[in-house]
C-alpha positions in Angstrom: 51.2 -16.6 12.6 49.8 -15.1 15.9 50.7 -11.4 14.1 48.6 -12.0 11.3 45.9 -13.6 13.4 46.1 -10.2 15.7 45.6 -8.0 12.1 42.8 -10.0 11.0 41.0 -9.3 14.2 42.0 -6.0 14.5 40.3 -5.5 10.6 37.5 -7.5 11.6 36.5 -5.1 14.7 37.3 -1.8 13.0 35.3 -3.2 10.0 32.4 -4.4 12.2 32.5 -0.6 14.0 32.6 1.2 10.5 30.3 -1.2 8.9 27.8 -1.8 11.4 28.1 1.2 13.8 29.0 4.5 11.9 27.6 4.2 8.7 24.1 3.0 9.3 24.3 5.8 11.9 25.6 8.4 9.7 22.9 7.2 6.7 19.8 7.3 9.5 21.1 10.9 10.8 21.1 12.1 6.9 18.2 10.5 6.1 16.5 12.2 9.7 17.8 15.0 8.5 17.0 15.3 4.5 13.9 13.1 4.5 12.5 13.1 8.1 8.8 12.0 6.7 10.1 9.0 4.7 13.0 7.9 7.0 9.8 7.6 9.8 8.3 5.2 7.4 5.9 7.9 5.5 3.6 7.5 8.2 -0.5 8.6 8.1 -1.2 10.4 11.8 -4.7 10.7 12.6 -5.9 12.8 15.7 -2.2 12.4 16.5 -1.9 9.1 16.1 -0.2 6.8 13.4 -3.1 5.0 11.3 -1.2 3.5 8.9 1.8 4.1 6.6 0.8 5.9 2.6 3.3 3.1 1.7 2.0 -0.4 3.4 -1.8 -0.9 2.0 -4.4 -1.8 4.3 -7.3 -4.3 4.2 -11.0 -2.3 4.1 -13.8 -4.6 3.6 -16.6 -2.1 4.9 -18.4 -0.8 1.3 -18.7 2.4 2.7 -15.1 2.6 2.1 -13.0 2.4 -0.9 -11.3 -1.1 -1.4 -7.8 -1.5 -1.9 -5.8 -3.9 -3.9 -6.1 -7.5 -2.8 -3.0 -9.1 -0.5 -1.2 -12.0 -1.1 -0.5 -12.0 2.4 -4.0 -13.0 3.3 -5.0 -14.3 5.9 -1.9 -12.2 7.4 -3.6 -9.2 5.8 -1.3 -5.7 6.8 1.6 -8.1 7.7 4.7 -6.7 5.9 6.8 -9.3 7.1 4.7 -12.0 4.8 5.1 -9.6 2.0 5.5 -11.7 -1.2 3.5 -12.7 -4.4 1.2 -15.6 -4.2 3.3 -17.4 -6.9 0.2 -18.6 -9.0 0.4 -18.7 -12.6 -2.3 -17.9 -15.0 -3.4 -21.2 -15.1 -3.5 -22.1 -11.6 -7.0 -23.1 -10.6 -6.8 -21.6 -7.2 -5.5 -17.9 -8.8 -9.4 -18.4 -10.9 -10.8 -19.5 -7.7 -9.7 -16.2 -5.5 -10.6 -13.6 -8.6 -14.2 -15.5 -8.7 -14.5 -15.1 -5.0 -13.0 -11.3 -5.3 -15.3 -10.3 -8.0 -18.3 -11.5 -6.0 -17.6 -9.5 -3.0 -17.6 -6.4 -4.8 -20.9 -7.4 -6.6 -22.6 -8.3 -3.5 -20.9 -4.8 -2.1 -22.7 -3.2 -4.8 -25.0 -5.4 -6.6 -26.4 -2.9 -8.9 -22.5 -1.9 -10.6 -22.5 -4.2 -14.2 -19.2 -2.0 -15.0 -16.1 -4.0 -15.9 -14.4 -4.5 -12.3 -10.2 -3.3 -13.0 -7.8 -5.8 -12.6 -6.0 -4.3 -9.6 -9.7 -5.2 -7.8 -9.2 -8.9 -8.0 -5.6 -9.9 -8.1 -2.7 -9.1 -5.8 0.6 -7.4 -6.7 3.9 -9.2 -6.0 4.3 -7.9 -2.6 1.1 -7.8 -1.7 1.4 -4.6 0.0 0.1 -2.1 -2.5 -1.3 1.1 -1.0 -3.0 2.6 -3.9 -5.3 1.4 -7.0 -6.0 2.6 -10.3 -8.3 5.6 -10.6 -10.4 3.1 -12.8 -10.5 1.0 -9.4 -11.8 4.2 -7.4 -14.1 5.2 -10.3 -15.5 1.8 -9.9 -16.1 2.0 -6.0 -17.5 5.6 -6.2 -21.5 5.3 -6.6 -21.0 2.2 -3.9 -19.3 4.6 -1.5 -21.4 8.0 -2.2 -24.8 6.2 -1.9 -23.5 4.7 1.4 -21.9 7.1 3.2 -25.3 9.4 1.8 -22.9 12.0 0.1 -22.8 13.3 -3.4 -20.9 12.1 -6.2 -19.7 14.8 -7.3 -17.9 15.6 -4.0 -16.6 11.7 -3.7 -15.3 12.0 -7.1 -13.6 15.6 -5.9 -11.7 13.8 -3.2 -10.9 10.6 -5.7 -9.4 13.7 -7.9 -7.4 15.1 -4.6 -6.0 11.7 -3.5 -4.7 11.0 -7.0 -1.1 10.8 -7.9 0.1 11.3 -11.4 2.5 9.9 -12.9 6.3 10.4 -11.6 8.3 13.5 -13.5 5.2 13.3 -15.9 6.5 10.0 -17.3 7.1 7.2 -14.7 4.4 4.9 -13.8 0.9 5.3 -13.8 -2.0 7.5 -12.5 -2.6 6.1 -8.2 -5.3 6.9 -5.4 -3.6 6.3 -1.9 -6.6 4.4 -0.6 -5.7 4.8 3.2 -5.6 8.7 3.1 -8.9 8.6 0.9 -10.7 6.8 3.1 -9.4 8.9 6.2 -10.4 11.8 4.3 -14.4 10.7 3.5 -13.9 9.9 7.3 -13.5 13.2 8.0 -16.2 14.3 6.3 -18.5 13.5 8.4 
């Protein structure tokens, strides 16, 4: 008995140094080493400083910068530990409630936009976290933005066409506008 209680510990602490020592050390020096940007959590520097991660959305609510998608984590907003979908249904009275309220801050943003306002505007992903938006999204911020920030459209709508991602291999996903390094780049504008 005591011999196969000395084995089982014996497995238990070279399993506990393999499992929990060397490999999440050998996968974080491969990642370090392969993937350096991503394995630092993709992050956004700024003047040498981290502003953000192009993977962790952020709330704007200035309207001289573009909008992101709404957070379920609200009123946590840019907490990733509270990542999660609301879990409202369709019929939900408070889900109609929050797009009512959503839509009406980006008409009083921009009172004189009567454009269809994208989905992605007004209702929250399932983590809540999402960094980009549709280019309809950023096509429906753009006159807002230009006419505030007193620049062109035409060069807002170049940097909407910089900052946007196609699809994955050509086939995966849809068309996204990181709106983080958007805004950071009308921000440097100036």
């Amino acid at each position: 008995m005591s011999k196969l209680l000395r084995q089982s510990f014996l497995l238990l602490l070279v399993m506990t140094v393999v499992t929990g020592l060397i490999y999440p050390l050998a996968v974080t020096g491969v990642a370090q080493l392969i993937f350096p940007r991503q394995a630092n959590g993709s992050l956004v520097v700024k003047d040498g400083r981290p502003v953000g991660s192009a993977l962790i959305g952020q709330s704007f609510t200035d309207p001289k910068y573009f909008w992101g998608r709404p957070s379920a984590t609200t009123p946590m907003a840019d907490n990733g530990m509270a990542s999660g979908g609301s879990n409202l249904g369709p019929s939900n009275p408070a889900l109609t409630a929050a797009i009512k309220q959503r839509i009406d801050a980006l008409h009083n943003a921009d009172p004189g936009n009567h454009a269809p306002v994208p989905v992605d505007l007004v209702t929250a992903s399932g983590s809540g976290l999402d960094p980009q938006i549709s280019p309809a999204a950023a096509q429906y911020q753009l006159a807002r933005v230009a006419r505030l920030r007193g620049l062109p459209v035409a060069r807002v709508q170049s940097l909407v066409r910089e900052y946007t991602s196609g699809r994955q291999l050509g086939v995966l996903g849809e068309p996204r506008v990181n709106v983080l390094e958007l805004n950071l780049a009308l921000d440097a504008l100036r």
